[in-house]
N, CA, C and O atoms as a GROMACS GRO file, in nm:
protein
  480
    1UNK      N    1   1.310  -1.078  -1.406
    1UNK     CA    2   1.189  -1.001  -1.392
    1UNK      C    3   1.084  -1.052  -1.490
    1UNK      O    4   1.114  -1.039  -1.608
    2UNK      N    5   0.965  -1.108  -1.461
    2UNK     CA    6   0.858  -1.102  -1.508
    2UNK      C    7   0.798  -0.958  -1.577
    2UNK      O    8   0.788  -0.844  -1.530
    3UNK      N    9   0.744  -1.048  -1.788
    3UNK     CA   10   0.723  -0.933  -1.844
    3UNK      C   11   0.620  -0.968  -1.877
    3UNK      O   12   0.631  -1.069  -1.947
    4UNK      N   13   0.470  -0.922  -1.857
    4UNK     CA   14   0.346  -0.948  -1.894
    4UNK      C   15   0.328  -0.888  -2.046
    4UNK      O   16   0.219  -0.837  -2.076
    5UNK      N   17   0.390  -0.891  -2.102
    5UNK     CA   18   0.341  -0.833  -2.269
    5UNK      C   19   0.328  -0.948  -2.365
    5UNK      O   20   0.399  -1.048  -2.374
    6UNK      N   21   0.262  -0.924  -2.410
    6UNK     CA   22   0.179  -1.026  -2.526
    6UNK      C   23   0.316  -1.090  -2.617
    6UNK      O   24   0.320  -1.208  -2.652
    7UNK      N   25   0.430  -0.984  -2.650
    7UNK     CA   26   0.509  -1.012  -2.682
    7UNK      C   27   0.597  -1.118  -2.657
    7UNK      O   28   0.636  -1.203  -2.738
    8UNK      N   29   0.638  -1.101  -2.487
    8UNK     CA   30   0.731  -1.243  -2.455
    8UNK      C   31   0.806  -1.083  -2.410
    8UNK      O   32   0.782  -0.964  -2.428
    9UNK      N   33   0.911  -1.169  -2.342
    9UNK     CA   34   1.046  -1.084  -2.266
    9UNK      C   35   1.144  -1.011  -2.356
    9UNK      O   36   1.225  -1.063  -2.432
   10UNK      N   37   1.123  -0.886  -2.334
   10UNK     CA   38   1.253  -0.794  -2.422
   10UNK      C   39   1.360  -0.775  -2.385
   10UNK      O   40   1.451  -0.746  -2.463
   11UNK      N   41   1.378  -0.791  -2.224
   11UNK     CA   42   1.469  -0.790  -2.166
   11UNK      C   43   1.545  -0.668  -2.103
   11UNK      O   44   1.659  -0.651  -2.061
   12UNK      N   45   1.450  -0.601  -2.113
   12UNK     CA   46   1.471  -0.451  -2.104
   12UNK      C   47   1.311  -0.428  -1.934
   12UNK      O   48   1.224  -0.502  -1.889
   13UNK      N   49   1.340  -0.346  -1.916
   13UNK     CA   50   1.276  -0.309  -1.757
   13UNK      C   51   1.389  -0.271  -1.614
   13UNK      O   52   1.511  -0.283  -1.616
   14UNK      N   53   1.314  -0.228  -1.510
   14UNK     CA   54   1.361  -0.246  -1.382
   14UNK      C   55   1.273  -0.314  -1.270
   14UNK      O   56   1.152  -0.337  -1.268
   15UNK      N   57   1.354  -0.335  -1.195
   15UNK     CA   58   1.264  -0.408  -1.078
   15UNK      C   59   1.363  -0.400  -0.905
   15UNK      O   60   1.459  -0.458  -0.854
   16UNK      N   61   1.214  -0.240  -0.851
   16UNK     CA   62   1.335  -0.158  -0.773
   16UNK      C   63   1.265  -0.219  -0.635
   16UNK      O   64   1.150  -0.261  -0.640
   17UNK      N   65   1.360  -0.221  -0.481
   17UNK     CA   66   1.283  -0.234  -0.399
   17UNK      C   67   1.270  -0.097  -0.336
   17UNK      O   68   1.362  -0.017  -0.317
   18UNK      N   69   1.146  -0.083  -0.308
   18UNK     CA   70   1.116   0.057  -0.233
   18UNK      C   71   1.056   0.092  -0.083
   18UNK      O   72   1.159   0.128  -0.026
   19UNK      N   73   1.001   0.098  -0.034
   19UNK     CA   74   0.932   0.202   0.096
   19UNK      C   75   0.898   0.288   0.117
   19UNK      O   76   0.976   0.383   0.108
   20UNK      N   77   0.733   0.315   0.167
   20UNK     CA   78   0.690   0.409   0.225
   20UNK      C   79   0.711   0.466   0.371
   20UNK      O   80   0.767   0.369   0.423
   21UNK      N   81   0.704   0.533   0.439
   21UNK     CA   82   0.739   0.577   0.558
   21UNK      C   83   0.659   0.663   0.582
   21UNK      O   84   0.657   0.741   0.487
   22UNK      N   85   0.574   0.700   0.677
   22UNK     CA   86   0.466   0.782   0.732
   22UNK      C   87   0.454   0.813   0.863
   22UNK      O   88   0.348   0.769   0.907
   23UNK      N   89   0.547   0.896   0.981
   23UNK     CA   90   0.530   0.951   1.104
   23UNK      C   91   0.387   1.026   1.125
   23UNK      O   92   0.358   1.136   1.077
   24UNK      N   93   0.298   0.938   1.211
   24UNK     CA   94   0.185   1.023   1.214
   24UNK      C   95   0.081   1.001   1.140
   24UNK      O   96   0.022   1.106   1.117
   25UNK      N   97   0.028   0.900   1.087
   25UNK     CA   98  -0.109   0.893   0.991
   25UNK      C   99  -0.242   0.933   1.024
   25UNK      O  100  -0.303   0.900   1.126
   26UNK      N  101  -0.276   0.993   0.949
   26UNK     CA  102  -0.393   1.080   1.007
   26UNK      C  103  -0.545   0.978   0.988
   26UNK      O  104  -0.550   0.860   0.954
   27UNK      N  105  -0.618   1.038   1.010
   27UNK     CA  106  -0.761   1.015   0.950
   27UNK      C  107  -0.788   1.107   0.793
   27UNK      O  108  -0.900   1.137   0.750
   28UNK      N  109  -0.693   1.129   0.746
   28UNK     CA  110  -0.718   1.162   0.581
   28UNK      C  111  -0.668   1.072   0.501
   28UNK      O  112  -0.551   1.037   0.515
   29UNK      N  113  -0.722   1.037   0.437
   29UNK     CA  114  -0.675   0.935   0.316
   29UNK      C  115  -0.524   0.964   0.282
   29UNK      O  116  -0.487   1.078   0.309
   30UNK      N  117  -0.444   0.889   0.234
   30UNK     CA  118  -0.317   0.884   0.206
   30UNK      C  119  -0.257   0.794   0.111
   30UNK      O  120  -0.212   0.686   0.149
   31UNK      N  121  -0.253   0.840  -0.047
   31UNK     CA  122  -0.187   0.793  -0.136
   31UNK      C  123  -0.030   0.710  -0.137
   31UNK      O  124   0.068   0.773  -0.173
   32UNK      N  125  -0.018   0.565  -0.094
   32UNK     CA  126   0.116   0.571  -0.074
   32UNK      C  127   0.197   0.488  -0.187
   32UNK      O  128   0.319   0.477  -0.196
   33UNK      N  129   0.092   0.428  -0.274
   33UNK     CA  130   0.143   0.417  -0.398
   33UNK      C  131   0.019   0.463  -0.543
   33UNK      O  132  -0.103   0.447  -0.549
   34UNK      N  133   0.083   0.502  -0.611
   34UNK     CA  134  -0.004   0.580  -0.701
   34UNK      C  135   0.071   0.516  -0.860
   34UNK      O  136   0.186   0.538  -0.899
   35UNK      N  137  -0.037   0.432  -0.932
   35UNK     CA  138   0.037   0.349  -0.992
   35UNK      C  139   0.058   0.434  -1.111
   35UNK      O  140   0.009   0.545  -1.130
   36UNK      N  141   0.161   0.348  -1.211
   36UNK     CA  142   0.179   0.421  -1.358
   36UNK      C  143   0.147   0.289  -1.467
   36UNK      O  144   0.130   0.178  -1.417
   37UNK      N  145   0.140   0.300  -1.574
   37UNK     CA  146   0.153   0.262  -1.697
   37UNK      C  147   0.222   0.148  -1.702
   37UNK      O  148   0.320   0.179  -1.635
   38UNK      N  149   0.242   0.008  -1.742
   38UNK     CA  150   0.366  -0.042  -1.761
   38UNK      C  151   0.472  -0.074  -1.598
   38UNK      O  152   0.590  -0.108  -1.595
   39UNK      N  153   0.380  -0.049  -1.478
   39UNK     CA  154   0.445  -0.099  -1.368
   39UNK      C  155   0.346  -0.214  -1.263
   39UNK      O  156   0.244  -0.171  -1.210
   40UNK      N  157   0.373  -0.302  -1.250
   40UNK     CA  158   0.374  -0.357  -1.131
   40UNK      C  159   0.401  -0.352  -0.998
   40UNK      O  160   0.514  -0.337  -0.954
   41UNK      N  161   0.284  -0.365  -0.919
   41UNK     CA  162   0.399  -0.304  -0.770
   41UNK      C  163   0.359  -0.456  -0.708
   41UNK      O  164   0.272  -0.532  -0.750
   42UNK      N  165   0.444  -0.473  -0.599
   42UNK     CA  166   0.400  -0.630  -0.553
   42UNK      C  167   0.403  -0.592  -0.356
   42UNK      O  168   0.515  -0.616  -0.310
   43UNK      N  169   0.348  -0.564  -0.299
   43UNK     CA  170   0.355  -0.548  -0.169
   43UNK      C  171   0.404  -0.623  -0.091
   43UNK      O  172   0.343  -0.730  -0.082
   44UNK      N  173   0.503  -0.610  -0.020
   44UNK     CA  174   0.578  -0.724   0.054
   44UNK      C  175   0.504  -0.740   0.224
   44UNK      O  176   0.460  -0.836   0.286
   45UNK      N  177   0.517  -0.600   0.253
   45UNK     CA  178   0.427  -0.606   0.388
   45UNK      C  179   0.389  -0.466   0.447
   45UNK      O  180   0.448  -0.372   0.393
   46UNK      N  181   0.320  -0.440   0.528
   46UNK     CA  182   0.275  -0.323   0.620
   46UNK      C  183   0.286  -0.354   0.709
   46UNK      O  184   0.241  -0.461   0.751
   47UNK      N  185   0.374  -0.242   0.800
   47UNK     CA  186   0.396  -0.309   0.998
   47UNK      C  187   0.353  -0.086   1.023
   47UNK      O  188   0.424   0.000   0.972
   48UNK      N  189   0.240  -0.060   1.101
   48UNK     CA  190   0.176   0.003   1.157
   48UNK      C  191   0.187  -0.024   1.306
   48UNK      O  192   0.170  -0.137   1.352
   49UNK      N  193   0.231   0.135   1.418
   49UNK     CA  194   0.265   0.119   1.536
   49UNK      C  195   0.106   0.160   1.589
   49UNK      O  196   0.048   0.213   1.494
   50UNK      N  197   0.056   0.156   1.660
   50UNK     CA  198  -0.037   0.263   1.768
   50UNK      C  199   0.068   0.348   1.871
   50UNK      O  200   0.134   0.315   1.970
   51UNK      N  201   0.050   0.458   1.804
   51UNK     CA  202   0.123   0.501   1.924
   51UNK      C  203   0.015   0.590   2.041
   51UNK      O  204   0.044   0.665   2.135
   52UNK      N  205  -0.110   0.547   1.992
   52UNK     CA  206  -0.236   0.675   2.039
   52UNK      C  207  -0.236   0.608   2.178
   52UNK      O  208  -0.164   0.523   2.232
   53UNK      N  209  -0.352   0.682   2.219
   53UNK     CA  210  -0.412   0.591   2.384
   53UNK      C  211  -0.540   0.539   2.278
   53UNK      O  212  -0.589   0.586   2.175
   54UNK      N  213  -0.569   0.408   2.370
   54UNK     CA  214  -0.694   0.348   2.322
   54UNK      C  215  -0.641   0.271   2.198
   54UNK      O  216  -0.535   0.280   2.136
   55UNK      N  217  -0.753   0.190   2.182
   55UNK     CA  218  -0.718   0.100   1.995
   55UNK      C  219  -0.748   0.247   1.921
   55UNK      O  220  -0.781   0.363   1.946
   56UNK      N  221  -0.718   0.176   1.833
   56UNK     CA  222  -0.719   0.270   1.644
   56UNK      C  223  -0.735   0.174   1.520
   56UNK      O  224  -0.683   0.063   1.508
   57UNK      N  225  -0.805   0.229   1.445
   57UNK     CA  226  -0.853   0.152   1.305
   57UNK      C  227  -0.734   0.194   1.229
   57UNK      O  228  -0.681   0.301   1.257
   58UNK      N  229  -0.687   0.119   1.134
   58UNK     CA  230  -0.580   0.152   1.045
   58UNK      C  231  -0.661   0.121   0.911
   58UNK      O  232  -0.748   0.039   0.939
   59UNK      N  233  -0.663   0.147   0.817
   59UNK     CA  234  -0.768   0.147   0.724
   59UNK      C  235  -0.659   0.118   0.590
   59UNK      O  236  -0.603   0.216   0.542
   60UNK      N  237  -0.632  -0.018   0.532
   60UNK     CA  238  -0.595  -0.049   0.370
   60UNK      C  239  -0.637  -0.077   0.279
   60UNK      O  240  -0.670  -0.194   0.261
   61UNK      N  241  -0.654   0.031   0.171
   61UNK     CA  242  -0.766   0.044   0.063
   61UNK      C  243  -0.719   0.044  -0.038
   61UNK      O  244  -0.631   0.130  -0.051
   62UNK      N  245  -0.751  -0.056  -0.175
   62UNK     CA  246  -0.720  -0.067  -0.338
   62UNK      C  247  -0.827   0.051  -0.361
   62UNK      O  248  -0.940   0.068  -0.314
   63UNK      N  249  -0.762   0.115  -0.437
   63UNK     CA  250  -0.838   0.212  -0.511
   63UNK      C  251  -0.820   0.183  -0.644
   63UNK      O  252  -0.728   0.252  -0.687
   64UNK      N  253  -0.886   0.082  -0.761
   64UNK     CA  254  -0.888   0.061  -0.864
   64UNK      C  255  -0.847   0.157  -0.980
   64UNK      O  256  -0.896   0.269  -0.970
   65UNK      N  257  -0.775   0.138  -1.075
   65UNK     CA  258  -0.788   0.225  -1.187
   65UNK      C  259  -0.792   0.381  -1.112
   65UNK      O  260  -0.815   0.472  -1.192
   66UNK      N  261  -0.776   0.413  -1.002
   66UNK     CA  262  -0.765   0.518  -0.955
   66UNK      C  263  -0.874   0.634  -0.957
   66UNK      O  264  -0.874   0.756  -0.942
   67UNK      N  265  -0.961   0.541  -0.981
   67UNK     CA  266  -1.097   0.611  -1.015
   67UNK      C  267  -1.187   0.673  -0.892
   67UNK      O  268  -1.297   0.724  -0.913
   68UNK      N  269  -1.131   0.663  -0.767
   68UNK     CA  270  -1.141   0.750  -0.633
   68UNK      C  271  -1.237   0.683  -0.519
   68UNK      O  272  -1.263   0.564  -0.498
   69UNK      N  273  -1.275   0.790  -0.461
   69UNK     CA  274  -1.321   0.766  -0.310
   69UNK      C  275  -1.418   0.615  -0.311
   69UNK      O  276  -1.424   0.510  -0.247
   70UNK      N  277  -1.517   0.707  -0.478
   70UNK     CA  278  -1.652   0.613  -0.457
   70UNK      C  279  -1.645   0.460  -0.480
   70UNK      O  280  -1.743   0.386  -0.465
   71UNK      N  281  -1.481   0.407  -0.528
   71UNK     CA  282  -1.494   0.256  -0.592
   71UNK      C  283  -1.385   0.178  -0.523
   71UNK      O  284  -1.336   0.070  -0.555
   72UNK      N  285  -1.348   0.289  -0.380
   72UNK     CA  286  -1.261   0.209  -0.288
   72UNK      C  287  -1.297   0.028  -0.226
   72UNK      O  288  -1.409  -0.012  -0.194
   73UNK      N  289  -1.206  -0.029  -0.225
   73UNK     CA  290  -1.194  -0.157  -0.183
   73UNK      C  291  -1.088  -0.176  -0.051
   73UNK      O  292  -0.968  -0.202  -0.046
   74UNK      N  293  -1.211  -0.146   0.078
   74UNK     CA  294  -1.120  -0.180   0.184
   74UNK      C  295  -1.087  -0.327   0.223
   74UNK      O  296  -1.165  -0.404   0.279
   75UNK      N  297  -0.976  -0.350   0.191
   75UNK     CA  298  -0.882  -0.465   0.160
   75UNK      C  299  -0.881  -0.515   0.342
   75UNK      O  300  -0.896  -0.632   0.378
   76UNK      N  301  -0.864  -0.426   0.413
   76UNK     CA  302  -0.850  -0.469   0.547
   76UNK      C  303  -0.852  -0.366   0.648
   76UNK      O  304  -0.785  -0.263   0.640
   77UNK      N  305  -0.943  -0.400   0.761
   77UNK     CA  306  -0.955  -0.271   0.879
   77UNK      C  307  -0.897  -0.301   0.976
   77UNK      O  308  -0.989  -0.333   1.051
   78UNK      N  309  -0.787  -0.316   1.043
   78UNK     CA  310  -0.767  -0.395   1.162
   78UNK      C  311  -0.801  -0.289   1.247
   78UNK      O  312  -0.813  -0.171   1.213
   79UNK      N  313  -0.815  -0.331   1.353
   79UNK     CA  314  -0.829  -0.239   1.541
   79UNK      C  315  -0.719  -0.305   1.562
   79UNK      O  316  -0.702  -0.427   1.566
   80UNK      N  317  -0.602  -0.170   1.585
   80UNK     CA  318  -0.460  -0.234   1.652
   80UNK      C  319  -0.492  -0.178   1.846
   80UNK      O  320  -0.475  -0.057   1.867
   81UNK      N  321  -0.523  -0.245   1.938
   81UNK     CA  322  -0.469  -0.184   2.030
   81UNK      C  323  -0.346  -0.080   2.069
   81UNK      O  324  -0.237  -0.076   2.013
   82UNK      N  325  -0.399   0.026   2.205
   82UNK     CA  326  -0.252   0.096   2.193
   82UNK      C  327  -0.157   0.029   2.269
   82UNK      O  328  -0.156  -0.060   2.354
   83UNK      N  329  -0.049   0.126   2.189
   83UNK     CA  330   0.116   0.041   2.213
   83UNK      C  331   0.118  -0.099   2.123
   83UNK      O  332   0.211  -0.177   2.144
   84UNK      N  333   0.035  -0.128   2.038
   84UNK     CA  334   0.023  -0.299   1.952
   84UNK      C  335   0.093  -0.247   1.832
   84UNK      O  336   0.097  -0.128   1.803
   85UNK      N  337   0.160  -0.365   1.749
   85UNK     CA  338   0.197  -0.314   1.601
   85UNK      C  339   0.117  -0.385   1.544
   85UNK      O  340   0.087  -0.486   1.606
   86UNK      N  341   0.062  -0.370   1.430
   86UNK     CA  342  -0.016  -0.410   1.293
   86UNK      C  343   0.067  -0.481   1.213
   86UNK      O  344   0.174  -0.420   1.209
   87UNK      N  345   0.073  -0.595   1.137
   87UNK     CA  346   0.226  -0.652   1.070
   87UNK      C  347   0.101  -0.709   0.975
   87UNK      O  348   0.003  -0.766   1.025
   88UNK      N  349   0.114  -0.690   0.849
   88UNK     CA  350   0.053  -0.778   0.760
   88UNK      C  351   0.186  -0.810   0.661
   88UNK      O  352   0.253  -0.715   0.620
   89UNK      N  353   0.223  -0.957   0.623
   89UNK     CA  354   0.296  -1.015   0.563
   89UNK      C  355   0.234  -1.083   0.426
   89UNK      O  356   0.283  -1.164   0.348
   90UNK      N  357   0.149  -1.039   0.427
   90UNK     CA  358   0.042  -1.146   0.316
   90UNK      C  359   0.114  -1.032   0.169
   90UNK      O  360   0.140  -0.912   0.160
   91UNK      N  361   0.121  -1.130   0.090
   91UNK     CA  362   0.134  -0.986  -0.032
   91UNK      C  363   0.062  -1.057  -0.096
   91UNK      O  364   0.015  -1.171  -0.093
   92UNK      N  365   0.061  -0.870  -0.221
   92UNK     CA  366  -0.078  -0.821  -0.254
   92UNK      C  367   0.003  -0.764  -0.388
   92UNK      O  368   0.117  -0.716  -0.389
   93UNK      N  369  -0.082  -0.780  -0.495
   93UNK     CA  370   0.000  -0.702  -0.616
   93UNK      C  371  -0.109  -0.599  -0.661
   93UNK      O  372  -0.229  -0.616  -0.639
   94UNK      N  373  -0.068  -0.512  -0.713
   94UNK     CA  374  -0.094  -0.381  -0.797
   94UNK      C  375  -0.077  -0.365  -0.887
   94UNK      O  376   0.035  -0.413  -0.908
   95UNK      N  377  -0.139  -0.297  -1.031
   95UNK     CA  378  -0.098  -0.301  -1.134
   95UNK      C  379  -0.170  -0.206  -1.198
   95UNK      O  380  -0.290  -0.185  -1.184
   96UNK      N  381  -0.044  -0.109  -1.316
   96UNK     CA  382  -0.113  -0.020  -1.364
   96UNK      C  383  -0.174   0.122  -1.289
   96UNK      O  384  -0.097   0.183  -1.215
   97UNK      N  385  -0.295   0.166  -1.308
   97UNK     CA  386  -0.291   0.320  -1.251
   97UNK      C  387  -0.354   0.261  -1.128
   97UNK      O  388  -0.389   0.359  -1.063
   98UNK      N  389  -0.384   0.157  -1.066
   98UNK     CA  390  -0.454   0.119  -0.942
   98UNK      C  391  -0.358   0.248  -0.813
   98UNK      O  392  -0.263   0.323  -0.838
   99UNK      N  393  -0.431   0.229  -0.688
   99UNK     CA  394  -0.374   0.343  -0.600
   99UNK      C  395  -0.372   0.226  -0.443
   99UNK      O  396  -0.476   0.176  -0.402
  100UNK      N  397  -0.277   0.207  -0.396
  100UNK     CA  398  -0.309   0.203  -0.243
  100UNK      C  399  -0.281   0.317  -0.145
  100UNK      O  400  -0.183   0.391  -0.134
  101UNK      N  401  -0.393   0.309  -0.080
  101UNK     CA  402  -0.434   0.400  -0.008
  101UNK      C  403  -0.411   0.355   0.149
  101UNK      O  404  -0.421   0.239   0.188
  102UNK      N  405  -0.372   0.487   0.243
  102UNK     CA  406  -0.412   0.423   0.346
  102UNK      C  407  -0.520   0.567   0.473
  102UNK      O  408  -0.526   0.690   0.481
  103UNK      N  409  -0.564   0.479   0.525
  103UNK     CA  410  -0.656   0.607   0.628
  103UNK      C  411  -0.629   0.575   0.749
  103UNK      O  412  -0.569   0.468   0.758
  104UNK      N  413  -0.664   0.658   0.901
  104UNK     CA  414  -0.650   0.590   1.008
  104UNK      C  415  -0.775   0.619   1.106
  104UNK      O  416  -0.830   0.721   1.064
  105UNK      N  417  -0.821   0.584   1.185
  105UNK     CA  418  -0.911   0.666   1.295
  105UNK      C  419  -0.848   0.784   1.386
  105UNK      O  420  -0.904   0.841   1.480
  106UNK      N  421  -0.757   0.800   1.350
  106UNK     CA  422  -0.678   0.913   1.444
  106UNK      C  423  -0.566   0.937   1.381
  106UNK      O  424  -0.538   0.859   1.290
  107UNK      N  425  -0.464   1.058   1.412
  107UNK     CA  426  -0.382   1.095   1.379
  107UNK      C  427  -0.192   0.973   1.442
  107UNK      O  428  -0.073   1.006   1.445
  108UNK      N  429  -0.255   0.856   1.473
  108UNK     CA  430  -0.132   0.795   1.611
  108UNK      C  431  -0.050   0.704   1.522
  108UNK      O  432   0.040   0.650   1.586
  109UNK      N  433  -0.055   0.664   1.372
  109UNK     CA  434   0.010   0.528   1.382
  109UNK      C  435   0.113   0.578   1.270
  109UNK      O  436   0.090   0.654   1.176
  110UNK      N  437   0.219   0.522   1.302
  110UNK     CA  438   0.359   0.535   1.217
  110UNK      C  439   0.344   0.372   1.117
  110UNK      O  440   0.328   0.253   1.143
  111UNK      N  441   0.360   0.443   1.014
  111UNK     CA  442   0.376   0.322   0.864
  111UNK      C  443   0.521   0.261   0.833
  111UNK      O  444   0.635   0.302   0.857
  112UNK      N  445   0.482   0.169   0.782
  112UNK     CA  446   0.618   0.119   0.699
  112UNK      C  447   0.560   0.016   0.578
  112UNK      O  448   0.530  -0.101   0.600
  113UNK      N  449   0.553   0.062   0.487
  113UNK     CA  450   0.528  -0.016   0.403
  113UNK      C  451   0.641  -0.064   0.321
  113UNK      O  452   0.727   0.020   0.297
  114UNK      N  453   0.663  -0.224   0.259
  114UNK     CA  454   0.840  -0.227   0.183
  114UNK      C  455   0.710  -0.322   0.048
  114UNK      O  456   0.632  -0.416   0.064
  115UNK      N  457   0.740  -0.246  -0.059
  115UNK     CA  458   0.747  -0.290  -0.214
  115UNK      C  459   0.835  -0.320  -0.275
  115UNK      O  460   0.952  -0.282  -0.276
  116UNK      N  461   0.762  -0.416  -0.350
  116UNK     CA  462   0.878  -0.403  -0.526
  116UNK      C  463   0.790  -0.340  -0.661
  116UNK      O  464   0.670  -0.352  -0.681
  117UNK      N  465   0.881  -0.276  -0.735
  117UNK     CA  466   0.821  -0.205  -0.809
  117UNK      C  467   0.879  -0.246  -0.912
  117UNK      O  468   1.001  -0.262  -0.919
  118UNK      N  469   0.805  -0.265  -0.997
  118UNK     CA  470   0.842  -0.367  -1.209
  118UNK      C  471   0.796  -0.299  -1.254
  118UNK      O  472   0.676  -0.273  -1.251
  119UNK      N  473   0.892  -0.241  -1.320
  119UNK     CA  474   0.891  -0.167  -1.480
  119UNK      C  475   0.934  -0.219  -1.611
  119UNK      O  476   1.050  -0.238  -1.646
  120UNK      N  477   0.816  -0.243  -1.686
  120UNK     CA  478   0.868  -0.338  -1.824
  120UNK      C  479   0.847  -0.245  -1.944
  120UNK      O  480   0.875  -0.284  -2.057
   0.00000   0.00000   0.00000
């Protein structure tokens, strides 16, 4: 595990793999990682279903330092057609109190987000 401290490696930390899961994403904003102190998160991927009629916006937003609505960074909007899945494979790291967020144009799309999460 990579230890970003000025120090050098103590050898001490964790480094967990995790997942979000979301039946149903609405059009309200949705905290699905909410960072801490001393962690790294590293995003492995997001796969989003449409399950609506019609396309739908899926909305993935850095919310910096967690400092809210007004200093959001939409990272990416796709229009998934319905019945289409959304698959982003690109990773993306996080760090500290940063927030990813996610929103939708409708209440239709089921999430899966898979992280790693570093604690030093």
């Amino acid at each position: 595990m990579a230890n970003p401290s000025a120090e050098g490696p103590s050898g001490a930390g964790t480094e967990v793999l995790r997942r979000y899961y979301k039946s149903g994403q609405d059009a309200t904003a949705t905290d699905v990682i909410t960072g801490a102190a001393n962690h790294i998160y590293t995003i492995l991927s997001i796969i989003a279903k449409n399950r609506g009629t019609g396309s739908q916006t899926l909305y993935i937003i850095l919310d910096p330092n967690a400092a809210g609505s007004g200093s959001y960074l939409h990272l990416i909007t796709p229009i998934v057609p319905q019945g289409d899945t959304f698959v982003m494979n690109d990773k993306m790291v996080i760090a500290g109190t940063d927030k990813l967020v996610l929103d939708a144009s409708a209440d239709e799309f089921d999430v899966l987000v898979s992280y790693i999460d570093q604690h030093f």
